[in-house]
C-alpha positions in Angstrom: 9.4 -13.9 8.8 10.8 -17.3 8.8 9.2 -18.7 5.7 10.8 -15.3 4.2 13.9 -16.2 5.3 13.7 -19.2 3.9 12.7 -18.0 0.3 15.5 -15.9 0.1 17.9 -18.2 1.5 16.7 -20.8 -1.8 17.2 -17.7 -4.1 20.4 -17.2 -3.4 20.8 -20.6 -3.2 19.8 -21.1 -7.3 21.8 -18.1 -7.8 18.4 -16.5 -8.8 19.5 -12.8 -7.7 22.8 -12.7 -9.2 21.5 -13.4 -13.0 22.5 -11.4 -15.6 20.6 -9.9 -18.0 22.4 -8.5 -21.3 20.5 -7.1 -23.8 16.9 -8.5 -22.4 14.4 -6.0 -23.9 12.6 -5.9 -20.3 9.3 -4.9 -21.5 8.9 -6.5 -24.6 10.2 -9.9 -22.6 7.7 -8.7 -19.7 4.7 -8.8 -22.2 5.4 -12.0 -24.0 6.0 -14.4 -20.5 2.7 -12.2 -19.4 0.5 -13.9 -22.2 2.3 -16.9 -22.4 1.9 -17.5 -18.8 -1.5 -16.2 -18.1 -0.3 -14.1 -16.1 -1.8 -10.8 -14.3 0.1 -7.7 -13.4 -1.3 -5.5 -10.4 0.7 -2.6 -9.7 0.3 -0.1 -6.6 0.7 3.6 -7.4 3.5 3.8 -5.8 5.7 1.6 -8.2 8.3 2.9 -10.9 6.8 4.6 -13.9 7.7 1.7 -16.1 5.9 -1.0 -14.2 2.8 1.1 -14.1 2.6 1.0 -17.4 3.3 -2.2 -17.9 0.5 -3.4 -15.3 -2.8 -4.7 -16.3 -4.4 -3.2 -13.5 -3.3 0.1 -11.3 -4.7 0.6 -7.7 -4.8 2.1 -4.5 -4.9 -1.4 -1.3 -8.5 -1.3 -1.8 -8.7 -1.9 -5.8 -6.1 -4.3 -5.4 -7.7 -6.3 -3.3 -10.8 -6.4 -5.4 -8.5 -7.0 -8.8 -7.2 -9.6 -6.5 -10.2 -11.7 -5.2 -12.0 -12.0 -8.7 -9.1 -12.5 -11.6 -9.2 -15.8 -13.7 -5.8 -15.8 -14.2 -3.1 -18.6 -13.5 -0.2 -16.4 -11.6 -0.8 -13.1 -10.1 2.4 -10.9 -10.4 2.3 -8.3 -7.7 4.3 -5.4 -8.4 3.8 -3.8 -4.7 5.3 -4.5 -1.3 5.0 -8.1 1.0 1.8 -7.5 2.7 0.0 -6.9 -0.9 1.4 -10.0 -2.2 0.2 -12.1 1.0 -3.3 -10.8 0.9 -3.2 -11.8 -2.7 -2.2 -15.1 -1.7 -5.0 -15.3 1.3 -7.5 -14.5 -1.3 -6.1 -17.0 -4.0 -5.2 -20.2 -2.4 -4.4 -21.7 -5.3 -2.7 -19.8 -7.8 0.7 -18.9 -7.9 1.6 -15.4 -6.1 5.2 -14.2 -7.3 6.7 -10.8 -6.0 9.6 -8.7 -8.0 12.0 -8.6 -4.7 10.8 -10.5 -1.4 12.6 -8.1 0.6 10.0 -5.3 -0.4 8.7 -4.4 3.2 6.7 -1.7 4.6 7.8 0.1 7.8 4.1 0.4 8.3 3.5 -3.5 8.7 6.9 -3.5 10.5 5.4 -1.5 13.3 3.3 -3.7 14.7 5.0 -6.7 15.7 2.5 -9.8 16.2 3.5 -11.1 19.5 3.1 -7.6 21.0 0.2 -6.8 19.4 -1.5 -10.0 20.5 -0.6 -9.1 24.2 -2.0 -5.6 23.5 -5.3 -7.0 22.5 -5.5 -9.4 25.4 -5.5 -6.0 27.7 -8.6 -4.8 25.8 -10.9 -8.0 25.3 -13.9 -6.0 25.0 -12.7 -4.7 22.1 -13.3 -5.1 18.3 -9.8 -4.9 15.9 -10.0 -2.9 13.0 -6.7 -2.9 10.8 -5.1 -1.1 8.5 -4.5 -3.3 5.5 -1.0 -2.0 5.7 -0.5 -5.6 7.6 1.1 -9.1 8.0 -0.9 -11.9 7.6 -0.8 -12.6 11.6 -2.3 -9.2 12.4 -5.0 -9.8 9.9 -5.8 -12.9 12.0 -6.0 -11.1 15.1 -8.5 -8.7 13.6 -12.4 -8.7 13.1 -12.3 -6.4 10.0 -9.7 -5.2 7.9 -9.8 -1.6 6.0 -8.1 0.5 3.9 -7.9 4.6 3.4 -10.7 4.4 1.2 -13.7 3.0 2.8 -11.7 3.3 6.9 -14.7 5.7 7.8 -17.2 3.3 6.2 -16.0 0.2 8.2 -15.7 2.2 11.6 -18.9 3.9 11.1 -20.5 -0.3 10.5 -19.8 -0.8 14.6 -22.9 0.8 16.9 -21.2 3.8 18.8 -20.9 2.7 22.2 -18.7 -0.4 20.7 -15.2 0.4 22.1 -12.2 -0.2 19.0 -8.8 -0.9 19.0 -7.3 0.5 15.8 -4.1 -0.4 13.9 -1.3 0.0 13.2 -1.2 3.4 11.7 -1.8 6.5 14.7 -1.8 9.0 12.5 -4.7 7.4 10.0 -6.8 6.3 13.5 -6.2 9.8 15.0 -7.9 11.4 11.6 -10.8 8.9 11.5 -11.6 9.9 15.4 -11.9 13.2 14.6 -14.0 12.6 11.3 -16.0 9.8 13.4 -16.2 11.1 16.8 -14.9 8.3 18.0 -12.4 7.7 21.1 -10.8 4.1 19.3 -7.7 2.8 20.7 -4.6 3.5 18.8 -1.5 1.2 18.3 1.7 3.4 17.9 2.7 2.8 14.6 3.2 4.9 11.5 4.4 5.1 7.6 8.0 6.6 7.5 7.1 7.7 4.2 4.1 9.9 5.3 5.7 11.1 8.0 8.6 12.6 6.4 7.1 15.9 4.8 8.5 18.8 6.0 6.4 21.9 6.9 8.9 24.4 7.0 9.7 23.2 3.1 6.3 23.1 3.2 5.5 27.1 3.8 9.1 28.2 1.5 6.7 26.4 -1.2 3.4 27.9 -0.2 5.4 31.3 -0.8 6.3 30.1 -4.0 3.0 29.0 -5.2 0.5 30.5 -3.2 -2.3 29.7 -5.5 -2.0 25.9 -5.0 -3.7 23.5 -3.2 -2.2 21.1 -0.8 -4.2 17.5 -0.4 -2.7 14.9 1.8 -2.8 11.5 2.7 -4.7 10.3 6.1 -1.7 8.2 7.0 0.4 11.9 7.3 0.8 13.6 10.5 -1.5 15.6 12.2 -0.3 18.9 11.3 0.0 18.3 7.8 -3.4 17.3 7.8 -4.7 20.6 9.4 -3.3 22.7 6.6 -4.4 20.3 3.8 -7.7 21.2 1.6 -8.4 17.9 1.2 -7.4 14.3 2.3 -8.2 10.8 1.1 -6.9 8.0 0.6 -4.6 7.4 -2.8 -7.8 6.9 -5.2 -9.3 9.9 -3.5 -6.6 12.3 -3.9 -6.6 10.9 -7.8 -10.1 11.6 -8.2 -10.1 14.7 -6.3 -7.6 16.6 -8.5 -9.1 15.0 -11.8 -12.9 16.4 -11.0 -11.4 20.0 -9.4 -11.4 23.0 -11.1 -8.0 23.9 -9.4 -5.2 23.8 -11.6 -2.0 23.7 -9.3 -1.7 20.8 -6.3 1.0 20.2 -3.4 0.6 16.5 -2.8 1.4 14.8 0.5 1.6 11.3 -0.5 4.3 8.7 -1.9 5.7 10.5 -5.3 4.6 7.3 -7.4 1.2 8.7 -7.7 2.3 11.5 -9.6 2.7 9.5 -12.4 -0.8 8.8 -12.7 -2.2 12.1 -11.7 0.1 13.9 -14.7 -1.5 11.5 -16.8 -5.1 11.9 -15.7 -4.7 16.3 -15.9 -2.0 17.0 -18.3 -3.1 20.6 -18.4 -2.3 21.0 -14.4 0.9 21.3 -12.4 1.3 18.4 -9.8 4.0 19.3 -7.4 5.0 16.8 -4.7 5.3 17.8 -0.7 8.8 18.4 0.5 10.6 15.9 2.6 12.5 17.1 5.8 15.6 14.8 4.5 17.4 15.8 1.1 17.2 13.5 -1.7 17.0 12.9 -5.5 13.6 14.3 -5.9 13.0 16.2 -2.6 10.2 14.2 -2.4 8.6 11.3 0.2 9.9 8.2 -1.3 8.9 4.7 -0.4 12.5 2.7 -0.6 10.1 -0.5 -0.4 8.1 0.4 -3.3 10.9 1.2 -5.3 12.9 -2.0 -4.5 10.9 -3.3 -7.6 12.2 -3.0 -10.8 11.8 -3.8 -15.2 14.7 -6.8 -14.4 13.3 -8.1 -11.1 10.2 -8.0 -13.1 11.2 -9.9 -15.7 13.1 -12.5 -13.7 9.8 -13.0 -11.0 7.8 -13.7 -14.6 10.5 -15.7 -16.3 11.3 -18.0 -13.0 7.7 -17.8 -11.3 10.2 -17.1 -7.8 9.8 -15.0 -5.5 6.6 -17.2 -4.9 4.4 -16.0 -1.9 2.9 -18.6 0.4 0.8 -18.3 3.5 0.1 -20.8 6.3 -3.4 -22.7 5.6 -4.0 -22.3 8.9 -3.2 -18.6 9.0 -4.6 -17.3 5.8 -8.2 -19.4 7.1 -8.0 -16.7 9.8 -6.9 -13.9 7.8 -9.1 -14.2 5.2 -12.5 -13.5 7.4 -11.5 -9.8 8.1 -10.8 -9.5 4.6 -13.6 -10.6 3.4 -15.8 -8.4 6.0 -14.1 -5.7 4.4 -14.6 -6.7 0.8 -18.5 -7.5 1.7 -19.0 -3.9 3.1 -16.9 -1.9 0.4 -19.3 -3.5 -2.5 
């Protein structure tokens, strides 16, 4: 966090987040610094409309990370949240990694702090580390193999069966990969605010409503969501699910963002999001984090190349192996 710190403190330093911006066409500004900087734009699902279709690439963790690890170009803009940007940057030593806001987070990552994690892996040393890419940088070091919702099962399913696991940070996606697996891992206690805040009494009030849809959810949601759902996968997954199903009505337990995309992919279906317990503008699950990124920090990130991301040598040497595990096996 200190190198964070640090950034932010020099941005408020230049004055970089109070600049004003009158009558900046965002996204015609936003395409012009793109080419002119060779400059790519990944965007996760989960960001604003507007910067999803302004991104030269769309993904779930995994796709980014592949988008990531091969692009030629000079500056990677990543509209997503810290631990995106980092891996990014572990991947690319070289080029320049910019973020929209550096305060972007993800309670996820938050979860598992690295001093306590470290500890809880010294209890268990005949264990192997699987984590959630939904990381810092420092628990990617402590790991042998990083995953994401997409290919978790695969990379579990690479140990032999008698090799005891320790799996983080999220409970909720371990919990649904030991019942798919068989497995007994060990679980950190950690979890996604965000997937955790559907509510299932909302939840049956729209069931009763529209009884002829289907609920799919997200592995990260809790257990009892999961139970009910028809079908769970990771962000791609649920994409691809409703895209080749000849349903035409879905509840979807996931961050909101990817509705944008699905409506896209299957105009002729209704898309409805799952209810959060708490009200709020769209009485959907919201990531604040995601959503902390926006067409002027956007334009400003391009314009100034700051936030820039940067990673320990040392660090991102470490980090990188159980990346690149991961990347090997999900080829």
């Amino acid at each position: 966090m200190a190198s964070i710190e640090t950034s932010i403190a020099t941005l408020k330093d230049t004055g970089y987040l109070k600049i004003d911006t009158p009558n900046i066409d965002y996204v015609a500004e936003i395409k012009r610094l793109k080419e002119e900087k060779n400059a790519v734009l990944l965007a996760h699902y989960y960001q604003i409309d507007e910067i999803q279709e302004l991104a030269d690439f769309v993904g779930d963790s995994l796709a980014l990370a592949q988008r990531a690890a091969k692009t030629d170009a000079d500056m990677i803009v990543f509209a997503g949240v810290h631990f995106m940007a980092e891996t990014a940057k572990i991947l690319n030593p070289n080029k320049k990694v910019v973020l929209p806001d550096l305060l972007a987070g993800c309670s996820l990552a938050d979860s598992c702090p690295p001093k306590e994690f470290s500890e809880f892996k010294k209890q268990h040393p005949n264990h192997k580390v699987v984590t959630y890419i939904n990381c810092s940088a420092e628990i990617k070091a402590l790991s042998d193999i990083v995953c994401t919702s997409s290919n978790a099962r695969k990379i579990i399913d690479s140990f032999a069966e008698d090799q005891p696991i320790i799996f983080a940070p999220d409970r909720n996606l371990g919990a649904y990969l030991n019942k798919v697996t068989g497995r007994d891992m060990l679980l950190w206690d950690g979890s996604c605010i965000v997937h955790e805040a559907f509510s299932m009494e909302k939840l049956i009030d729209l069931f009763q409503e529209h009884p002829d849809a289907e609920l799919i959810a997200h592995p990260e949601s809790e257990a009892h969501m999961l139970k009910v759902a028809k079908y769970i996968g990771s962000t791609s997954g649920l994409l691809n699910h409703v895209k080749n199903s000849d349903k035409k009505k879905f509840i979807v337990a996931t961050e909101a963002g990817i509705l944008f995309e699905m409506l896209q992919e299957n105009p002729d279906k209704i898309i409805i999001p799952a209810p959060a317990k708490e009200d709020n503008t769209c009485a959907c699950s919201e990531c604040a984090y995601m959503k902390m990124n926006s067409l002027k920090k956007l334009y400003l990130c391009l314009k100034y190349e700051l936030p820039n991301i940067e990673v320990d040598k040392d660090l991102a040497k470490k980090a990188i192996v159980p990346i690149n595990r991961m990347l090997e096996l999900s080829k």
